[in-house]
N, C-alpha and C positions, 0 to 999 in steps of 0.2 A: 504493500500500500504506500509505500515510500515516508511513511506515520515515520514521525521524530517526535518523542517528548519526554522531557526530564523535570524534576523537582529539586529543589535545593532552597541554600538559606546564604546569606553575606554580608561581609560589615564592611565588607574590603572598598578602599576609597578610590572610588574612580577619577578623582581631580590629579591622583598619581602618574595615571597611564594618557593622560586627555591628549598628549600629541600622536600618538597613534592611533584616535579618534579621526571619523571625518569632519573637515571644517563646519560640517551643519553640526556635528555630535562636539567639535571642541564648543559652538559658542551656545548652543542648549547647556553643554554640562560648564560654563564657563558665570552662569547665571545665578548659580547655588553657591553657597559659602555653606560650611559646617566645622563645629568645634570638635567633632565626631562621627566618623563616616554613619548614614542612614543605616540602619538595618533593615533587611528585605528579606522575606518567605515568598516564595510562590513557583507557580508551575506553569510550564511552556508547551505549547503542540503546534507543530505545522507540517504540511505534505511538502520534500523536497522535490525540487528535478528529476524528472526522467534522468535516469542515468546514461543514458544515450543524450543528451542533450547537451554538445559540446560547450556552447556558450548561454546557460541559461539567463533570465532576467530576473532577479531576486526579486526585484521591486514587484513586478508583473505577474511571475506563478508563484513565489511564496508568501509574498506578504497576506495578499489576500487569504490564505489560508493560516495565517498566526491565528495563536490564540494565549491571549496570558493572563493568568489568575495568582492575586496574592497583596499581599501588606506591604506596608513601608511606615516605618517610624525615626523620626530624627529630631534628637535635643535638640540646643541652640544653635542657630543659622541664618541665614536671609537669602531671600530670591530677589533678586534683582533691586538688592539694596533694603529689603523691609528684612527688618526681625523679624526672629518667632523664639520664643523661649523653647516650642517643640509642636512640630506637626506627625501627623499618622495619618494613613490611609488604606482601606483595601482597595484595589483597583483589579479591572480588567480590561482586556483588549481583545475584542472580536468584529469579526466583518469589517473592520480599518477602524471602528469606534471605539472612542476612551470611554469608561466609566466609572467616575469616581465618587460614588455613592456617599460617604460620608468621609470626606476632608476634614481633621480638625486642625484648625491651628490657636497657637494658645499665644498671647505678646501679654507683657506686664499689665497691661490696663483691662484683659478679658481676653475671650477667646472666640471664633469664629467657625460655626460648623458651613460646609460649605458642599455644593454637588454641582457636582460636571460633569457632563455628556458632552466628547466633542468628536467628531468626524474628519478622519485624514481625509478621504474623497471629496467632502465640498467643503472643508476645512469652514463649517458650519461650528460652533458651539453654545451652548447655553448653562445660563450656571445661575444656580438657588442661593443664597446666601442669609443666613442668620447671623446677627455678629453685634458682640459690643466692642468692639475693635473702630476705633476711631476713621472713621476714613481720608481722612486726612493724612494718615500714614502712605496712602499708598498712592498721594497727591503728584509725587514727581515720574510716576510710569506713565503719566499721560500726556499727549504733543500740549503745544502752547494753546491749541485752540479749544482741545478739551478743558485744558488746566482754569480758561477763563468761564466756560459755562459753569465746571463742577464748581468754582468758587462764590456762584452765584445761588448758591443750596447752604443750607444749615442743617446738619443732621441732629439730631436730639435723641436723648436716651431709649426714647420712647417709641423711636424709628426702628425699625429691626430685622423686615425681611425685605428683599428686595430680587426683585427677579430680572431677569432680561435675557434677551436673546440676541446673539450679534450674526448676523448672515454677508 
């Protein structure tokens, strides 16, 4: 059936090996800082190549058939410059879609549960968010033309879920 699949667990730091990385994989893993490499559980399936198949297309016959199930937890760190004192996640990966059903992240002033559904194919996603996490923290990941509307909002304690969809 040409079936591959394995399970495993790791602490191991991949900010280590990132030049052996490809440029889209060094500036993805280039995004994350950590005090402590993440820890991860999970498990992998996908059909490889026809073995006759001199030059196959990874992206083209296997991706679509990944499939990946499992955790991730990591102390202190920040993604693309915000804190977290520690986020956790299970996630999965089937049909090219992300699923990250309950993201928590935790920063000094609260914490933030959060869910993602996003799609490699039409690089569609949509994300739930609960949070007493200031948003203002995460005021500088946006261009200068967002940075002027979102400043034109007050958020309040009492504000808390917010949803949206970006297409």
């Amino acid at each position: 059936t040409r079936e591959a699949r394995a399970k495993g667990s790791s602490d191991f730091d991949v900010q280590k090996i990132s030049p052996l990385l490809t440029p889209f994989g060094q500036r993805w893993i280039a995004k994350y800082t950590w005090e402590k490499p993440p820890q991860l559980k999970g498990e992998v399936r996908a059909v490889l190549p026809s073995w006759t198949n001199q030059s196959p297309s990874w992206r083209a016959e296997v991706l679509p058939t990944l499939q990946l199930d499992g955790h991730v937890s990591a102390g202190r760190g920040t993604y693309r410059d915000v804190s977290a004192t520690s986020a956790q996640t299970d996630f999965t990966y089937s049909n090219m879609v992300w699923t990250l059903p309950h993201l928590r992240v935790n920063r000094p002033e609260g914490g933030a549960d959060l869910n993602l559904v996003a799609s490699d194919r039409t690089r569609e996603y949509q994300w739930r968010i609960n949070s007493q996490i200031d948003p203002k923290a995460i005021r500088h990941l946006l261009t200068e033309k967002q940075q002027l509307v979102f400043d034109d909002f007050q958020f309040t304690p009492d504000v808390k879920d917010l949803d949206f969809d970006v297409k």
